[in-house]
C-alpha positions as a Markdown table, in Angstrom:
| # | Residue | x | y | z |
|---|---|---|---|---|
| 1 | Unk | 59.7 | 38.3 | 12.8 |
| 2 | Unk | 59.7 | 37.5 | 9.2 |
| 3 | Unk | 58.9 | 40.0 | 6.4 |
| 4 | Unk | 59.9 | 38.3 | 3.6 |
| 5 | Unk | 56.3 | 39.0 | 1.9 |
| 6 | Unk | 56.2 | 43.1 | 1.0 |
| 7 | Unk | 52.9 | 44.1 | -0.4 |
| 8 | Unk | 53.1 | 45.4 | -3.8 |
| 9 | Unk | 51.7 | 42.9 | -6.7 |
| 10 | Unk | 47.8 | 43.9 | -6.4 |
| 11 | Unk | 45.0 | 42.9 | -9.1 |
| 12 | Unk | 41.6 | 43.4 | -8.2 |
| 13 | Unk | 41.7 | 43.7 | -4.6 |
| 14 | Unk | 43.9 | 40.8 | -4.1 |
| 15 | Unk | 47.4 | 40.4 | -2.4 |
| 16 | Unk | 49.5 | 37.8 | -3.9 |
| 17 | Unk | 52.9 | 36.8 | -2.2 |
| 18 | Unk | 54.9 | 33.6 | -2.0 |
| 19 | Unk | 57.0 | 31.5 | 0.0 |
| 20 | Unk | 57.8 | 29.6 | -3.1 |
| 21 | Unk | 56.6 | 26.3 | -4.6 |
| 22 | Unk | 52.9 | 25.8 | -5.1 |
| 23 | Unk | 50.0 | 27.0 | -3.2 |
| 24 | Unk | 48.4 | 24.4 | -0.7 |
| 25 | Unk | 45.2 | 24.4 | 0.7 |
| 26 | Unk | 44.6 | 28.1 | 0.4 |
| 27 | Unk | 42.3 | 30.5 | -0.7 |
| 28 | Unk | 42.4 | 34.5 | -1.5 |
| 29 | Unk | 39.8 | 36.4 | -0.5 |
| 30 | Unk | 38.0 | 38.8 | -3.2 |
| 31 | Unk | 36.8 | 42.3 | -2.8 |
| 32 | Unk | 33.9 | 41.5 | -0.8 |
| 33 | Unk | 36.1 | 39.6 | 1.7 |
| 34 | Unk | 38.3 | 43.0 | 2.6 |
| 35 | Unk | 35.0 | 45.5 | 2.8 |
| 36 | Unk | 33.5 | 44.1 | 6.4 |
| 37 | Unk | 35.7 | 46.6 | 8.2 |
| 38 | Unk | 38.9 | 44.2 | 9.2 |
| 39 | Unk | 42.5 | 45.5 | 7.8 |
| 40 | Unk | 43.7 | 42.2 | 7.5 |
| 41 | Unk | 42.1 | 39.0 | 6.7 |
| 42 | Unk | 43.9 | 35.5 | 7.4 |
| 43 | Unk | 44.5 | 33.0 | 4.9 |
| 44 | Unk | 42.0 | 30.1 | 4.7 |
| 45 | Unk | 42.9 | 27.2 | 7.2 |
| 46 | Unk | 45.1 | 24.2 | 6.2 |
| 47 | Unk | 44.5 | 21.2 | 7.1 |
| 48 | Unk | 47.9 | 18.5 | 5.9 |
| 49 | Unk | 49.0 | 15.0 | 6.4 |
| 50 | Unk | 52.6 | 13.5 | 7.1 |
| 51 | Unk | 54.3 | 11.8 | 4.0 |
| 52 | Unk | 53.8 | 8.4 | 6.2 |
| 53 | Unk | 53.4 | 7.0 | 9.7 |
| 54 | Unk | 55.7 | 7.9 | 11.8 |
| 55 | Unk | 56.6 | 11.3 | 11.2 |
| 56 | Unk | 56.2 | 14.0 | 12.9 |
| 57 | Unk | 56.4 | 17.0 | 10.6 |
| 58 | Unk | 55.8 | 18.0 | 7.2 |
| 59 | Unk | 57.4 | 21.0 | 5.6 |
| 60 | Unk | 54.5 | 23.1 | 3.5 |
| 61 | Unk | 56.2 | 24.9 | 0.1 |
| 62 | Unk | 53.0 | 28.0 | 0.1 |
| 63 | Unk | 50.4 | 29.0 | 3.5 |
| 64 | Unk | 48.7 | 31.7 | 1.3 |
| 65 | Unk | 48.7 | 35.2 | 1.7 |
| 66 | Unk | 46.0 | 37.5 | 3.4 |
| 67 | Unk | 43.8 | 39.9 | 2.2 |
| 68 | Unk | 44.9 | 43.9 | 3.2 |
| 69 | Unk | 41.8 | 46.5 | 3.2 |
| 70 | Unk | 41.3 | 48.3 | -0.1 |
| 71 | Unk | 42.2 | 51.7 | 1.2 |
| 72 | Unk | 45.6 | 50.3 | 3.2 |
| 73 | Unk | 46.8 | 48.7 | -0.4 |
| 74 | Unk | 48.7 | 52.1 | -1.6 |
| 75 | Unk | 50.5 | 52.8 | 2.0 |
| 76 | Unk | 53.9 | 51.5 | 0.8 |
| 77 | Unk | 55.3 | 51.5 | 4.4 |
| 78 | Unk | 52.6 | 49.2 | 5.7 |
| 79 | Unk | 54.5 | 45.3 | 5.3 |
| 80 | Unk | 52.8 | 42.3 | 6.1 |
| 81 | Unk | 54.8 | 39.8 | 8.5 |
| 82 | Unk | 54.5 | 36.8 | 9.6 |
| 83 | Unk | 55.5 | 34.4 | 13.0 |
| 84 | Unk | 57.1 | 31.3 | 10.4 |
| 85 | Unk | 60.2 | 31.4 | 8.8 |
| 86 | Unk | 60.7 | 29.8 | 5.3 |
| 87 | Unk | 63.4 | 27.5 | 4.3 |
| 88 | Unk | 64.6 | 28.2 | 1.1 |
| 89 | Unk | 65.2 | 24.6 | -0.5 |
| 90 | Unk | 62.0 | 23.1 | 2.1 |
| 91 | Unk | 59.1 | 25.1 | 2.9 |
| 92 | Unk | 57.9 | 26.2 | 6.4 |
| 93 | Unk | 58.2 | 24.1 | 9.0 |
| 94 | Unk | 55.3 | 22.1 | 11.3 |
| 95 | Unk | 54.8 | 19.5 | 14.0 |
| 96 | Unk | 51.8 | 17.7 | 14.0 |
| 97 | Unk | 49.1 | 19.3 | 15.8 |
| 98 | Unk | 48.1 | 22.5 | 15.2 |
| 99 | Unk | 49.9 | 25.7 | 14.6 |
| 100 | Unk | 48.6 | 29.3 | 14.5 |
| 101 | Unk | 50.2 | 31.6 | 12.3 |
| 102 | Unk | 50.2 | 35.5 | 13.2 |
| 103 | Unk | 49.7 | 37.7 | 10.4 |
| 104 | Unk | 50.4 | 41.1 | 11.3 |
| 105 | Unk | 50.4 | 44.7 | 9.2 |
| 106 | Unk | 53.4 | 46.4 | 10.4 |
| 107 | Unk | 53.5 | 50.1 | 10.0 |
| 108 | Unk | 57.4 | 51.8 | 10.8 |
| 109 | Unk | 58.0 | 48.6 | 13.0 |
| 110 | Unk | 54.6 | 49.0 | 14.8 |
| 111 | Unk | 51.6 | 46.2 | 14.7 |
| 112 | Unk | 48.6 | 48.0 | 13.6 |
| 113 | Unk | 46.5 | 45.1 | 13.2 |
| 114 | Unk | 46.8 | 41.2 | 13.1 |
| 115 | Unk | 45.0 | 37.9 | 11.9 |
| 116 | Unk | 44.9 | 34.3 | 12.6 |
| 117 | Unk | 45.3 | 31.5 | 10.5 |
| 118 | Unk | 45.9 | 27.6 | 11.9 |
| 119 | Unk | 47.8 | 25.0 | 10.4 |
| 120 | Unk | 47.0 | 21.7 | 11.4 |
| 121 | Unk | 49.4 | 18.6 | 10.4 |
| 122 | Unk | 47.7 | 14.8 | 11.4 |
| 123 | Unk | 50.3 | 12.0 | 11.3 |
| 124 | Unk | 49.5 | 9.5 | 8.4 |
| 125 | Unk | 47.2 | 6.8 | 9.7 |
| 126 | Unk | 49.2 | 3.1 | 9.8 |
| 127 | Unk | 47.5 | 0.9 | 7.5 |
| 128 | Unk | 48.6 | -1.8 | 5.4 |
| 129 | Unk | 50.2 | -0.3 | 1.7 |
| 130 | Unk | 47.8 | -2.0 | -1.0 |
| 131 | Unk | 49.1 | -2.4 | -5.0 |
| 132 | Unk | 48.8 | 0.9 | -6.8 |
| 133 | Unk | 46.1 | -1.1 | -8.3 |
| 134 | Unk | 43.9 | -1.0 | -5.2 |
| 135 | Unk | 44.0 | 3.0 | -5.7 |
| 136 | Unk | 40.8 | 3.5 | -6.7 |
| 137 | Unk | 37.4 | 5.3 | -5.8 |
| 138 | Unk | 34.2 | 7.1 | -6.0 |
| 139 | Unk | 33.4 | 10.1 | -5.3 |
| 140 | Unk | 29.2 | 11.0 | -4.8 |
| 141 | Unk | 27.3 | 14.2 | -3.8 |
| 142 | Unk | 23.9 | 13.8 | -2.9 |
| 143 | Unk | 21.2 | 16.5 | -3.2 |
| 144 | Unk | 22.6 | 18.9 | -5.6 |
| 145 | Unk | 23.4 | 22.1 | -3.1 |
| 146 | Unk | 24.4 | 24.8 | -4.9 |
| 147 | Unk | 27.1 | 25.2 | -2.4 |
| 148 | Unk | 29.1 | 22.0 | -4.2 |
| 149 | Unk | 29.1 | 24.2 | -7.2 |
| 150 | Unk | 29.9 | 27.2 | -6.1 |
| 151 | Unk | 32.2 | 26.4 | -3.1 |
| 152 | Unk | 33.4 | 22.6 | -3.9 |
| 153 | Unk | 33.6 | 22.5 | -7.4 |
| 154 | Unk | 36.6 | 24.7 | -7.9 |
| 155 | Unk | 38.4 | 22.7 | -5.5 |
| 156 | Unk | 37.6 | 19.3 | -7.5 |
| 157 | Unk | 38.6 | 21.0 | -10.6 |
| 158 | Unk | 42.0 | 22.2 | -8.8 |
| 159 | Unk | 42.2 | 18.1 | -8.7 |
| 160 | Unk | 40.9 | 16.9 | -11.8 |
| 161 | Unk | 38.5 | 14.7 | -9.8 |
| 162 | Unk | 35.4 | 14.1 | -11.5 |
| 163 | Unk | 32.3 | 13.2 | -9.4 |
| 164 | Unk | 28.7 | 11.6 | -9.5 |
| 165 | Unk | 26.3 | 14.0 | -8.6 |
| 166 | Unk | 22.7 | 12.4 | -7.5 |
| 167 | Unk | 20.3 | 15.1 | -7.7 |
| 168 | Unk | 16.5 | 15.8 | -7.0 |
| 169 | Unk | 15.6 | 16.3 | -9.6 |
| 170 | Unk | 12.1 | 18.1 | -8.3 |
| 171 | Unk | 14.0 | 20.8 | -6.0 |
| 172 | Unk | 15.8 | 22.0 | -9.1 |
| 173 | Unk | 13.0 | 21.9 | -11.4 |
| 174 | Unk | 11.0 | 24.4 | -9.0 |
| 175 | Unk | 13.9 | 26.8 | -8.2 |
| 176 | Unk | 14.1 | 25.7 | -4.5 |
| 177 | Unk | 16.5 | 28.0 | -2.8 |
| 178 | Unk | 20.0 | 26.4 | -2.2 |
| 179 | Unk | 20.3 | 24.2 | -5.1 |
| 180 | Unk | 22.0 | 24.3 | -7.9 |
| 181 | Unk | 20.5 | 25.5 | -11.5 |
| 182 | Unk | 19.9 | 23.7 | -14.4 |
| 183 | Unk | 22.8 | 25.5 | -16.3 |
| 184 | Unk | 25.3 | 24.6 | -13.4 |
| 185 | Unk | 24.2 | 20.8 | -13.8 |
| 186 | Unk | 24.7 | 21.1 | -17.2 |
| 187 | Unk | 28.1 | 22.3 | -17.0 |
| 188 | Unk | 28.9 | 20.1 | -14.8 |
| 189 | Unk | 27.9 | 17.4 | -16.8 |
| 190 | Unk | 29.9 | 18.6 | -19.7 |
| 191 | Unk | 33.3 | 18.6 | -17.8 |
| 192 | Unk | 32.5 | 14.7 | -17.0 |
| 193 | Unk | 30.9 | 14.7 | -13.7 |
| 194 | Unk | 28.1 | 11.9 | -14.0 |
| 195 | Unk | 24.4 | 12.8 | -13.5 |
| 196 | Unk | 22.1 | 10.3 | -11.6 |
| 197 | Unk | 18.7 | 10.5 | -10.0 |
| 198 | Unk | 18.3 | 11.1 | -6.5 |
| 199 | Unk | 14.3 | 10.8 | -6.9 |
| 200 | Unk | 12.0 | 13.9 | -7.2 |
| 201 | Unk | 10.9 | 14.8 | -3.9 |
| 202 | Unk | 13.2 | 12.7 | -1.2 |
| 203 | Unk | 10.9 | 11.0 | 0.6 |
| 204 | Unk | 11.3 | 7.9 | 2.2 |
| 205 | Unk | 10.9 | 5.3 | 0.1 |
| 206 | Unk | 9.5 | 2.5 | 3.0 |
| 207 | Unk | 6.8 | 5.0 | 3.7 |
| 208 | Unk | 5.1 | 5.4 | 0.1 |
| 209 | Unk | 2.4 | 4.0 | -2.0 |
| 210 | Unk | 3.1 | 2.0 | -4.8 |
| 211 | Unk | 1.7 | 4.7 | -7.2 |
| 212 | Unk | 4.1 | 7.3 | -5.5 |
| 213 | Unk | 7.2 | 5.1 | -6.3 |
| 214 | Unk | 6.5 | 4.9 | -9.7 |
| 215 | Unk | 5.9 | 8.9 | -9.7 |
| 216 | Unk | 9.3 | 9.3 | -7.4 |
| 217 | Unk | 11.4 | 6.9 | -9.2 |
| 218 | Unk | 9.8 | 5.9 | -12.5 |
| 219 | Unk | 9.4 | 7.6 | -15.7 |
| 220 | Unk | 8.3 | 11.4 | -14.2 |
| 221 | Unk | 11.3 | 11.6 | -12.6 |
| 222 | Unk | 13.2 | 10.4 | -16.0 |
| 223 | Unk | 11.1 | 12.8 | -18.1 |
| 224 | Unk | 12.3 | 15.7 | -15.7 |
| 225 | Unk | 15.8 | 15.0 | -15.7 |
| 226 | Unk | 15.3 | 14.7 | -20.0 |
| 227 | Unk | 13.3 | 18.1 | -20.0 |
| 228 | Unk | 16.4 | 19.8 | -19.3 |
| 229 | Unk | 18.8 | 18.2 | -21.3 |
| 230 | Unk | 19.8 | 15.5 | -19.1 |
| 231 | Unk | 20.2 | 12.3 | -20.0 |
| 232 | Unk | 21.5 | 8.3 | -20.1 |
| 233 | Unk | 20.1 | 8.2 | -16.0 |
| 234 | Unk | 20.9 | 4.7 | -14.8 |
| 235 | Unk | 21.3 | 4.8 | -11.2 |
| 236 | Unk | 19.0 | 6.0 | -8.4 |
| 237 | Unk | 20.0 | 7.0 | -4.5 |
| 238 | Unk | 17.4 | 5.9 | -2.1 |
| 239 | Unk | 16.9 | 9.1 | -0.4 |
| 240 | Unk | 17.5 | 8.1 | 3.5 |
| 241 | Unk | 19.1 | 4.7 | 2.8 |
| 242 | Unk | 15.2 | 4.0 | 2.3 |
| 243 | Unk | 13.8 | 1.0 | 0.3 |
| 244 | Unk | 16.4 | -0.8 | -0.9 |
| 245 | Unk | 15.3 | -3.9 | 1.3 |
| 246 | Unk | 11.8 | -3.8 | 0.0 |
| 247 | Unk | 11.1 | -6.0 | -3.3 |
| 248 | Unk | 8.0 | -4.7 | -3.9 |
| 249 | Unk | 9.9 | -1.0 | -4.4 |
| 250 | Unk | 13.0 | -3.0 | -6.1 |
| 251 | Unk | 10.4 | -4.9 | -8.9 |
| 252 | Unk | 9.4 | -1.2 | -9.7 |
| 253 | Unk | 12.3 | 0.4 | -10.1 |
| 254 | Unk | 14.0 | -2.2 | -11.9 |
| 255 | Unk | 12.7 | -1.4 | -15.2 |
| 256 | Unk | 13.9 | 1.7 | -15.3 |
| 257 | Unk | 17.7 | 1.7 | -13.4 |
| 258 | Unk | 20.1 | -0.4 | -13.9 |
| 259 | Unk | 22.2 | 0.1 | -10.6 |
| 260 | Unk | 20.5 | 1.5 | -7.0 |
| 261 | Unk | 22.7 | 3.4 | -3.9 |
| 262 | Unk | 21.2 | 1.7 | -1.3 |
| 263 | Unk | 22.7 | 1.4 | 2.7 |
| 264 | Unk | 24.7 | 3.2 | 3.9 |
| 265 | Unk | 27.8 | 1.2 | 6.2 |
| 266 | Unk | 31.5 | 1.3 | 7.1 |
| 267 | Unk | 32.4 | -1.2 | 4.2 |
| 268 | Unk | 34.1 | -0.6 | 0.5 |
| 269 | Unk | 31.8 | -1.9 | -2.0 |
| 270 | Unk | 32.5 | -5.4 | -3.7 |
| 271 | Unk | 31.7 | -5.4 | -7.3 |
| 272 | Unk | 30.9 | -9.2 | -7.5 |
| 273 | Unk | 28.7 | -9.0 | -4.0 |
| 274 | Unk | 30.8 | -11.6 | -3.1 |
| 275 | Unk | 30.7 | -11.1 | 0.7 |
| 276 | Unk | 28.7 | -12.7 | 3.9 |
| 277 | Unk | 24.8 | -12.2 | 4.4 |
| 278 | Unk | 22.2 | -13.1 | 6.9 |
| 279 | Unk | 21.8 | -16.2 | 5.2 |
| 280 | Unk | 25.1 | -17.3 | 3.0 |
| 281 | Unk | 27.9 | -16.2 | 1.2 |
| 282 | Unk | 26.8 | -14.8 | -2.2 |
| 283 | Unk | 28.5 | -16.2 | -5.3 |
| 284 | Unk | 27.7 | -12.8 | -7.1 |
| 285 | Unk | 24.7 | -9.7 | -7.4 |
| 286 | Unk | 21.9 | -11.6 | -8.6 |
| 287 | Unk | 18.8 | -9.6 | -7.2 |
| 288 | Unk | 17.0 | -12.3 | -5.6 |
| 289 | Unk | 18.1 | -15.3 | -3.7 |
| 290 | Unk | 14.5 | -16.8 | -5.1 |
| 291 | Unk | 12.3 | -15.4 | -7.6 |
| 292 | Unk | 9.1 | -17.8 | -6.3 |
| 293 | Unk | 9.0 | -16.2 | -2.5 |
| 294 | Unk | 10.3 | -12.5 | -3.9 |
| 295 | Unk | 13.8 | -12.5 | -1.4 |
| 296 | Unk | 16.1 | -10.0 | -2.3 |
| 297 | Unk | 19.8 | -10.4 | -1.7 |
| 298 | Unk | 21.5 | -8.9 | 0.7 |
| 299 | Unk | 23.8 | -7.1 | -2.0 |
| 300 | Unk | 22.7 | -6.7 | -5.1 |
| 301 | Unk | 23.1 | -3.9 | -7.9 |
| 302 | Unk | 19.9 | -2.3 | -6.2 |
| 303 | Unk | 22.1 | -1.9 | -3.0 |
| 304 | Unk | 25.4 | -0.5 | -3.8 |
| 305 | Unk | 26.9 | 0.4 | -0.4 |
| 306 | Unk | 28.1 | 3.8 | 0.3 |
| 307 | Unk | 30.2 | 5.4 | 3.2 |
| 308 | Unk | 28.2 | 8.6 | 4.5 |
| 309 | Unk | 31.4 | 11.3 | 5.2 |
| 310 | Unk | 28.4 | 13.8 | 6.9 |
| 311 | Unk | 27.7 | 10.5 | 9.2 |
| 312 | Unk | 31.3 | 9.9 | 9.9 |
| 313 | Unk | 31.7 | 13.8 | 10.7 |
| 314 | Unk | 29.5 | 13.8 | 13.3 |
| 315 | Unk | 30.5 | 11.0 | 15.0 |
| 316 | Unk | 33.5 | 13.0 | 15.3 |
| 317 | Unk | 32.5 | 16.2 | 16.3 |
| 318 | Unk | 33.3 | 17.6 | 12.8 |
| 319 | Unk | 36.8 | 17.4 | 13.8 |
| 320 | Unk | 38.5 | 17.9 | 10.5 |
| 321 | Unk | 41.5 | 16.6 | 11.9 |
| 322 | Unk | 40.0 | 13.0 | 13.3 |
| 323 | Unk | 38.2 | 13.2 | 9.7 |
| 324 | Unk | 40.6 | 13.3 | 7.4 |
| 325 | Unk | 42.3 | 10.5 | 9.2 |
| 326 | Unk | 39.5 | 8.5 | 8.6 |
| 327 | Unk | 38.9 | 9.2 | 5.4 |
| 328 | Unk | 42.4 | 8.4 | 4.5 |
| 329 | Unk | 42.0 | 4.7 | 6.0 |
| 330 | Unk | 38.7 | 4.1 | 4.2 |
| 331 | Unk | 39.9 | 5.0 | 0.8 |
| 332 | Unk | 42.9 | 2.7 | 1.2 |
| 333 | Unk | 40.5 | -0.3 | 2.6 |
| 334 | Unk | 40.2 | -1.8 | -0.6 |
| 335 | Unk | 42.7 | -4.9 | -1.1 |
| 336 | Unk | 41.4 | -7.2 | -3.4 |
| 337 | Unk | 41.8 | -5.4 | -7.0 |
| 338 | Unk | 44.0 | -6.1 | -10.2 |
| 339 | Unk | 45.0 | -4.9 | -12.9 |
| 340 | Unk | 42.1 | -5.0 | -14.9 |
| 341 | Unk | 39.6 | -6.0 | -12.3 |
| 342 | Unk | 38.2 | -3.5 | -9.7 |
| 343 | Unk | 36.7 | -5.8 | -7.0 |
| 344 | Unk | 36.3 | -3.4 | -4.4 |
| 345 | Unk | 36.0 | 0.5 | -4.3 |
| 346 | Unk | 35.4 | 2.9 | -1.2 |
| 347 | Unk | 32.3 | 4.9 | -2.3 |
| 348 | Unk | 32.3 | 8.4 | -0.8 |
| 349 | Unk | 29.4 | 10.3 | 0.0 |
| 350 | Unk | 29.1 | 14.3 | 0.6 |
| 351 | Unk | 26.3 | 15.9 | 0.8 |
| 352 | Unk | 27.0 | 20.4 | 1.7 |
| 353 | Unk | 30.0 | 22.2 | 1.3 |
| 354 | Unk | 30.7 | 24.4 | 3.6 |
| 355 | Unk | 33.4 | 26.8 | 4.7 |
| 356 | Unk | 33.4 | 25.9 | 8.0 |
| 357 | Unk | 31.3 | 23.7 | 10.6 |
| 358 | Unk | 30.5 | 26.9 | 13.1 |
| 359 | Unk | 26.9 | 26.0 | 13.3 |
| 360 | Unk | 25.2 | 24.0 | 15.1 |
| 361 | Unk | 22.3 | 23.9 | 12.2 |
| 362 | Unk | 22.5 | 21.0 | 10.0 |
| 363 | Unk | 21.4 | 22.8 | 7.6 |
| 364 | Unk | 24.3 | 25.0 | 7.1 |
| 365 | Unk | 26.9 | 21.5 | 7.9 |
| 366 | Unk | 28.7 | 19.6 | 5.6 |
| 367 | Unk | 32.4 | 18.9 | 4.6 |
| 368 | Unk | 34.2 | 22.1 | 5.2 |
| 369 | Unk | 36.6 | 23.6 | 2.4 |
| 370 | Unk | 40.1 | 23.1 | 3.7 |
| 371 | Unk | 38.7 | 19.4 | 4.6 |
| 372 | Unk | 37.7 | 18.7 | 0.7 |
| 373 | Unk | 41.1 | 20.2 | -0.2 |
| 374 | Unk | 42.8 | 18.4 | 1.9 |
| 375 | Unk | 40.8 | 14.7 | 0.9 |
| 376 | Unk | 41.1 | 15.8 | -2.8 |
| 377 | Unk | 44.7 | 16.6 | -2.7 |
| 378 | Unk | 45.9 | 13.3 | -1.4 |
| 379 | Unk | 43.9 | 11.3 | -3.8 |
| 380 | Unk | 45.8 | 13.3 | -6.3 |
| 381 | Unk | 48.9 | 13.2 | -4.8 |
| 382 | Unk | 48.7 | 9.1 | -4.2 |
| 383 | Unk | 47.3 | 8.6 | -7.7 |
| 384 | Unk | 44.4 | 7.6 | -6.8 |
| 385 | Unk | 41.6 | 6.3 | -10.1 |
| 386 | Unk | 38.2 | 8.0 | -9.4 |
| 387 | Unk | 35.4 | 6.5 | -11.0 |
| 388 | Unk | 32.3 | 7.8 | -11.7 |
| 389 | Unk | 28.6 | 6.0 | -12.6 |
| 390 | Unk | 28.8 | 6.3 | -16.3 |
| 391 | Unk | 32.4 | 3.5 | -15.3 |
| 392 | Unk | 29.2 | 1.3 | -14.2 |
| 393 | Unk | 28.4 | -1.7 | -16.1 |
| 394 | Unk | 26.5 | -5.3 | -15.4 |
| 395 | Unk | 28.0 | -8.8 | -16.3 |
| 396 | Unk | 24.8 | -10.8 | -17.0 |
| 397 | Unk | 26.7 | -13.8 | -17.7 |
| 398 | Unk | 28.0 | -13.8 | -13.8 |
| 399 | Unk | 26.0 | -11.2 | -12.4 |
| 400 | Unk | 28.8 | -9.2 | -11.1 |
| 401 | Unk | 28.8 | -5.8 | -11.5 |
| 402 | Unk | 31.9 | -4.5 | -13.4 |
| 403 | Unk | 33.7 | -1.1 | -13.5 |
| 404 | Unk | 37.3 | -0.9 | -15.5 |
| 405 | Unk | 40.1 | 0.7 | -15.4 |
| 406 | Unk | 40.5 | 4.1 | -17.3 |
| 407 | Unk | 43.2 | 3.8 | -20.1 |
């Protein structure tokens, strides 16, 4: 049994110890984490990926530490052990699949209590290796929960990735329960994350009055965003994938957005629009394939296609494992971009954080912690570009929609 970790370094409740190397996909606990009565509290779950296809192990340098109860903290003969065994010059050993680790309080050689923590490795999924150039993506977050604040945005800022966050703008304005404040939308927007509109009320577009479109989209909803310091809105998310077919709704919102969220499918979005419809193959993102009988496009900037990770969870059983697999072949889907061209980006879209997927409420599902790490971590680790909306801009020579490269 190893007991290379001796408790010892404490600072406000906490129990720090390393392995060595950098901490992955963990988490400590604060106070309120040791006071529900356990003596030891596991490390947050990690959830890793193979350095390519074909492996069948990774080595991880840090697996966190548990949390010990307050009152145990100054019994210097309690140790905490674990069932791994570090390699100096590696890390700690693990197969693919899933591995629990035993942490155990050991008191004069005897177990007095003991926690669980898995470790789950997925082999890379094969796909074919792009340019570095095809390494870009989007990140959205639709709703504004105050959970992507408080539980995801520490995890984005642990990555540098800066985000798009649609918001209703309504919920927020009267306080509903759940969602973030203005003050943490501000903040957000001041550390770069862009703010777009996400309507007041989230009602389904196809089922409204004309009059209640302009209230839901038009310049209400831009007057509440500008009430409270936010400005330079440019793009709406139809709430429910909603209206984005309709040209009566399109002719309204067009004078005041620039760019729409619209379907939701299993496709990276093409910045040109340059892919098959119904009818033909689109030259580029004019709105209408004819003005005199009002026909919309199949892709247009009102219909900027997005890739629902909530949707994709379920069809997986919010396996984290099956998801992350997925999400690392839709983020490398795009093949088509250059140097100073981005042709085609994955758009992601989250809607909850959540520490874990126990419930069978939808309310309280979403993309779980160790998940997010895990996504956010390997588009920092493969250099990946993440865009936001404020990248967003229109060609109106060639209709395309164009979004370039960060210096």
């Amino acid at each position: 049994m190893n007991r290379g970790i001796l408790l010892g370094i404490t600072f406000s409740g906490l129990i720090f110890g390393f392995y060595g190397g950098y901490l992955i996909f963990s988490e400590f606990h604060d106070k309120k984490s040791s006071m529900v009565g356990e003596d030891i509290v596991a490390p947050t779950n990690i959830l890793a990926v193979t350095k390519t296809n074909g492996d069948s192990f990774v080595y991880l340098k840090n697996i966190g530490t548990p949390v010990i109860k307050e009152s145990l903290l100054n019994n210097k003969k309690i140790i905490v052990s674990s069932n791994v065994t570090e390699s100096k010059d590696q890390g700690i050993f693990f197969p693919v699949g899933t591995t629990t680790v035993t942490w155990s309080l050991v008191n004069n050689d005897k177990i007095i209590a003991t926690a669980y923590q898995n470790v789950t490795v997925i082999e890379n999924p094969l796909y074919t290796k792009t340019h570095q150039n095809n390494k870009r993506v989007m990140i959205d977050f639709d709703d504004g929960y105050a959970s992507i604040y408080n539980l995801g945005l520490p995890i984005l800022d642990k990555y540098n990735i800066k985000t798009t966050q649609y918001i209703i703008c309504g919920n927020i304005r009267n306080f509903q329960t759940g969602y973030m404040s203005w003050d943490n939308i501000r903040s957000m927007k001041e550390s770069e994350h862009s703010i777009q509109s996400h309507t007041i009320s989230h009602l389904n577009a196809d089922s409204l009055s004309n009059a209640k479109i302009k209230e839901e989209y038009g310049q209400p909803l831009i007057d509440c965003f500008s009430e409270n310091g936010i400005n330079g809105i440019k793009i709406v998310a139809f709430p429910l994938s909603a209206g984005w077919d309709d040209p009566e709704i399109i002719n309204i919102i067009d004078d005041t957005y620039e760019f729409a969220r619209g379907s939701s499918t299993n496709n990276v979005f093409q910045t040109h629009c340059d892919k098959s419809s119904i009818y033909s193959i689109q030259k580029n993102c004019a709105t209408y394939t004819s003005m005199e009988q009002n026909e919309l496009n199949m892709f247009n900037r009102y219909n900027i296609l997005g890739w629902k990770h909530d949707v994709k969870q379920r069809q997986v059983n919010f396996d984290d494992a099956l998801m992350f697999s997925e999400f690392i072949k839709f983020v490398n889907s795009a093949s088509k971009n250059t140097e100073t061209e981005t042709l085609e980006i994955p758009i992601i879209v989250y809607h909850r954080v959540v520490k874990d997927n126990s419930s069978s409420n939808p309310r309280f599902q979403g993309v779980s912690t160790s998940l997010l790490e895990a996504e956010m971590k390997y588009l920092a680790d493969n250099n990946f570009e993440v865009f936001t909306a404020e990248d967003f801009g229109y060609d109106e020579v060639n209709n395309w929609i164009t979004i370039m490269p960060h210096e």
